[in-house]
C-alpha positions as CSV (number, residue, x, y, z in Angstrom):
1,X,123.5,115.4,126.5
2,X,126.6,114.8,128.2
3,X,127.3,112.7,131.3
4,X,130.5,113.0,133.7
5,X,131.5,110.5,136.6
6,X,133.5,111.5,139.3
7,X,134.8,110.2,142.6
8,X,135.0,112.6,145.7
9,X,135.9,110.3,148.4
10,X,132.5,108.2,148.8
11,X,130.5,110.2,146.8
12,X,130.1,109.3,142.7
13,X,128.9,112.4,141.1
14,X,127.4,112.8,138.0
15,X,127.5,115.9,136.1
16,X,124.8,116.3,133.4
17,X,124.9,119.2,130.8
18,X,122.0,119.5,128.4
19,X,118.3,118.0,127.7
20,X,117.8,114.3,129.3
21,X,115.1,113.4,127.1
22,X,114.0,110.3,125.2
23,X,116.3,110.3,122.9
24,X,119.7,110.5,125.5
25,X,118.6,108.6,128.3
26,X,119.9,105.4,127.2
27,X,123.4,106.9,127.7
28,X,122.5,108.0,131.3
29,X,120.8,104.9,132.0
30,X,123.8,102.5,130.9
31,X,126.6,105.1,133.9
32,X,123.5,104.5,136.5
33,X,123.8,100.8,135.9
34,X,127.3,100.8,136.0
35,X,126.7,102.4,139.3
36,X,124.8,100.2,140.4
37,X,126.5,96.6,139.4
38,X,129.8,98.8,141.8
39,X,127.1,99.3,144.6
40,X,127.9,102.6,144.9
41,X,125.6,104.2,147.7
42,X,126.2,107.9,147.7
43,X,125.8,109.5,144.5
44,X,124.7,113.0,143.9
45,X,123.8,114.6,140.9
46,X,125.1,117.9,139.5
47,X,122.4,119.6,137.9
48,X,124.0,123.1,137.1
49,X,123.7,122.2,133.2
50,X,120.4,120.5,132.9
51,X,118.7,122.2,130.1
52,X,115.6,120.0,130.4
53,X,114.3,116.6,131.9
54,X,111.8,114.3,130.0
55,X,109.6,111.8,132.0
56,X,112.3,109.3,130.8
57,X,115.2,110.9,132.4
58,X,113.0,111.5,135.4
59,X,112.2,107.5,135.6
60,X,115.8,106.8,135.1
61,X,116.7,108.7,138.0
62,X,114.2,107.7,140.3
63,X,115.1,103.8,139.6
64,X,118.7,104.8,140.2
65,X,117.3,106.5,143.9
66,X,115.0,103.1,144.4
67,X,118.0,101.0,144.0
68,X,120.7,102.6,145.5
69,X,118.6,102.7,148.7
70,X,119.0,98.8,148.6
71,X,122.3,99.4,150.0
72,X,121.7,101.6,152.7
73,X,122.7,104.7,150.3
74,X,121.0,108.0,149.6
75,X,120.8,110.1,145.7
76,X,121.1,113.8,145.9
77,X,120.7,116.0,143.5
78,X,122.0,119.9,143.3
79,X,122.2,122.9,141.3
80,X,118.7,122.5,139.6
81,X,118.0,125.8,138.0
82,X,114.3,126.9,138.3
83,X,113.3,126.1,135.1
84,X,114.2,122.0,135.1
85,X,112.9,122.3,138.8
């Protein structure tokens, strides 16, 4: 799995190509918690390359939504093919 951060105007995206599974969510869960300690509130995530989503990756994005609601912010995510979806 690879993660990309980028900053368009108030919005951090995060691009994520390949399988988010048990074994690579660490790595996505260490740029959501840098995220978070910025307070970033608008992040959306680019799924166009998401392969495939474990539980884990799932929990790690829904505790990134949960918290970035604590500052009056909103997570979006995109690009989901129908498979991952």
């Amino acid at each position: 799995m690879e993660v990309g951060l980028t900053k368009i105007e108030e919005v951090s995206v995060l691009t994520i190509k390949g399988r988010v599974d048990t074994a690579s969510t660490s790595k996505l869960e260490n740029i959501c918690n840098k995220l978070l300690s910025q307070q970033e509130s608008k992040v959306l995530i680019d799924g166009t390359s998401i392969d495939f989503i474990s539980s884990a990756g799932l929990r790690v994005l829904l505790k990134l939504a949960k918290e970035v609601k604590k500052y009056s912010g909103n997570l979006a995510v995109a690009h989901i093919n129908d498979y991952v979806h």
